[in-house]
Steps between C-alpha positions, in 0.01 A plus 500: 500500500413823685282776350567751244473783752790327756725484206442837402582640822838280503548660190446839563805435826724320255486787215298805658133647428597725248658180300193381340620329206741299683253392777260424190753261331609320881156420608408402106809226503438351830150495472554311147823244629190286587375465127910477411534224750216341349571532170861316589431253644202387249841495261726289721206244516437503143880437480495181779336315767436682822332358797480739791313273699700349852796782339694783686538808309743748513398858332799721534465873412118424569394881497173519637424138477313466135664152480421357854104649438498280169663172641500558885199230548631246231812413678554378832749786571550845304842745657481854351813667537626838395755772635253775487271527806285800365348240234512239714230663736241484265519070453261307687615246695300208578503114596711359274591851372804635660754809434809691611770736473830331352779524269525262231852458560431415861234280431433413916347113424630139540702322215210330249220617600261652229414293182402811311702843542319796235723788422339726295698881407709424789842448433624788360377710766796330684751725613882458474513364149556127330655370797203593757258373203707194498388468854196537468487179300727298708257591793234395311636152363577458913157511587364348218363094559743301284220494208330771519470796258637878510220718290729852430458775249703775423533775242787485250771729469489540180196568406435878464183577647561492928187436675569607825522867371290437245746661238736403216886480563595621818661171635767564188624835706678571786386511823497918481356533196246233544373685794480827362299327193282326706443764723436741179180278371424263805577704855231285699797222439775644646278531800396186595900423352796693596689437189432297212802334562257318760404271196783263385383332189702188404596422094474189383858414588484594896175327519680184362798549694310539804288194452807296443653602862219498676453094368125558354369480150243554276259201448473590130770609301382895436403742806161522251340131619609380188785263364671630190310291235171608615601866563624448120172328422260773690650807426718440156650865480639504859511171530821595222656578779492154756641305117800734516588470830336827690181392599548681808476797365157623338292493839378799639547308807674158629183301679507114554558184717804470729596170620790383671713338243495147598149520473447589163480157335216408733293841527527526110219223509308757605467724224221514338636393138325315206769226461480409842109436458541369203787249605353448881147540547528638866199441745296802530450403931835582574744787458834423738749240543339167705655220728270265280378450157160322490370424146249364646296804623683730239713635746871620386618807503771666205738233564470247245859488311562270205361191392075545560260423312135677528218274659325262281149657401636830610394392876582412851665189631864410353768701317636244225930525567792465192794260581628794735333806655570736788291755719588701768360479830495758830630384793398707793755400721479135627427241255694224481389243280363532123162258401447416176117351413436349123425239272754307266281347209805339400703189627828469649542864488762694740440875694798669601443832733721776521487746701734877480652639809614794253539602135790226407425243784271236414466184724346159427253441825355201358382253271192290430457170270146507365478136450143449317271763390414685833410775728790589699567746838892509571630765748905555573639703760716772371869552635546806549373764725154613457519919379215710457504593107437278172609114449526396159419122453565292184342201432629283208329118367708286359218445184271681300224385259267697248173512524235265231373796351710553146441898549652515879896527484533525890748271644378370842656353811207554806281649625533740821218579720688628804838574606630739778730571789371408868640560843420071570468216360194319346313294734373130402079408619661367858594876537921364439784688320516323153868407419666749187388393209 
């Protein structure tokens, strides 16, 4: 970011010499959006799993580039993009650091192309109302990599003190009056604004509505990072207000994780939640969606579903399976067939793989007869067209046993070391394609 001394003069052409207050307070709020950035996104990754690395990032209403200065050299991409040129001047640009002059309606990019878009204070600075806001989100969700994550905040209508002009109430007035009170007790505003009917704060109910027809959605159930029970659980007096219904409502302002909907169920693995530690025991080497689970070199990402068990010893090398379990697997575009690597310690015991083209279509790809006790490597081609997003594969044993120990409960069926989607098949030692299963 450029020196004090280049903002001031900006300032001083925005509001005038004489203005000093209000070229005080400008300079002050861009020169600390960097520590605001910062201090945002250290919430969203307390709240879930970001990897920047081999990411494009989309910062729209970037201001003078706080964001792209913090991440810029973590990602392999970062686009800061506001309306405003006279902030934009003082970003610096660099390799993989890049900005421009856009509207957010407009957005001028291909369809999918940035798995991380940040939003910060942005859309209500939108003009023409709900349904230009609404298009603001349906131009994000467009550009947005099928599972990739919208980070927005926003302040709420309701909530009394307005922070743009730093004073109680005026968004409750009319357009006339709110300029004439603003303009009373905060003229350096109306300045830089011609009216404060420039900012068009959305209640909880527009924010909703617009959500809803724009076809994203929070990844949590409050705008607060929080689902109702642990808004209840972490802040009991408001939290009154998620039990009856209007958890919505308290927030100074809405801030979260927007997803496209049929993403949720998948990207909620991500959130950084005690059951899901205590239920899944995620590796700590990976944080996004993989072609391949390897057990073996502790290599999965968030997309164990049902039906794990933790390692034995608490280490590398096999995840124990129920009768049935399921995970979900990337595929980046062209895999075709699904491998399957493991060990039945029981006899004349049958696998059965399924594998989901979509929510409520499940297809049997294959099956394998474990006659003896043995290590196994089974790979099916799947029959329908390969699409870049998330497979889910099943995997059900015909068996179970329980372990000798009189304390373990566990009921068993295999062990997995290794199961994936690849682009061709597996190769026997005579470098030939090994028949399916």
């Amino acid at each position: 970011m450029k020196q004090r001394k280049q903002l001031l003069d900006e300032a001083k052409g925005i509001f005038g010499a004489e203005n000093r207050e209000a070229v005080e307070r400008w300079v002050d709020y861009w020169q600390h959006s960097k520590e605001r950035n910062r201090a945002l996104l250290h919430s969203f990754e307390r709240l879930t799993l970001i990897n920047f690395e081999r990411k494009r990032v989309l910062d729209i209403g970037c201001g003078t580039g706080g964001l792209g200065e913090i991440i810029g050299d973590r990602c392999h991409l970062y686009v800061g993009a506001d309306y405003n040129l006279h902030v934009l001047k003082f970003a610096d640009a660099a390799l993989r650091r890049k900005y421009l002059q856009c509207s957010g309606v407009a957005l001028p990019f291909q369809d999918a192309c940035f798995d991380y878009i940040f939003a910060f204070d942005v859309i209500e600075h939108i003009q023409g109302g709900e349904p230009l806001q609404t298009e603001l989100l349906r131009e994000m969700k467009r550009v947005l990599r099928p599972f990739g994550m919208i980070f927005l905040t926003t302040p709420n209508l309701w909530h009394p003190f307005e922070g743009h002009s730093r004073m109680y109430f005026p968004q409750y007035l009319p357009t006339f009056l709110a300029d004439r009170y603003v303009g009373l007790f905060n003229p350096g505003f109306l300045k830089e604004h011609n009216t404060f009917g420039e900012i068009q704060l959305l209640s909880p109910r527009v924010f909703k509505r617009t959500l809803r027809n724009s076809g994203l959605t929070f990844l949590h159930d409050l705008p607060n990072g929080l689902d109702r029970l642990e808004f209840l659980k972490h802040a009991p007096w408001a939290g009154v207000f998620a039990y009856l219904g209007l958890g919505w409502y308290p927030h100074a302002e809405f801030w979260g994780i927007l997803v496209k909907r049929s993403a949720q169920e998948f990207l909620r693995r991500k959130l950084r939640r005690t059951w899901f530690y205590e239920q899944n025991q995620p590796s700590a080497n990976l944080s996004d969606f993989q072609p391949s689970i390897d057990f073996r070199r502790d290599a999965y990402g968030y997309q164990l579903g049902d039906g794990w068990y933790w390692h034995e010893n608490n280490g590398t090398g096999f995840r124990w399976m129920r009768q049935r379990s399921s995970c979900y697997l990337e595929n980046r575009g062209s895999a075709r067939f699904v491998r399957v690597h493991g060990y039945s310690p029981l006899p004349a015991n049958r696998l059965e793989i399924r594998v989901w083209a979509n929510a409520g279509d499940g297809l049997v790809v294959g099956e394998h007869f474990c006659k003896e006790r043995q290590e196994f490597q089974v790979e099916y081609l799947i029959p329908f067209p390969p699409r870049p997003g998330l497979t889910r594969v099943d995997l059900a044993f015909d068996q179970t046993f329980r372990p000798d120990k009189p304390d373990d409960q566990r009921e068993l069926s295999a062990m997995i070391f290794e199961l994936g989607l690849t682009e061709e098949r597996m190769k026997d030692e005579g470098g030939r394609m090994k028949e399916e299963g």
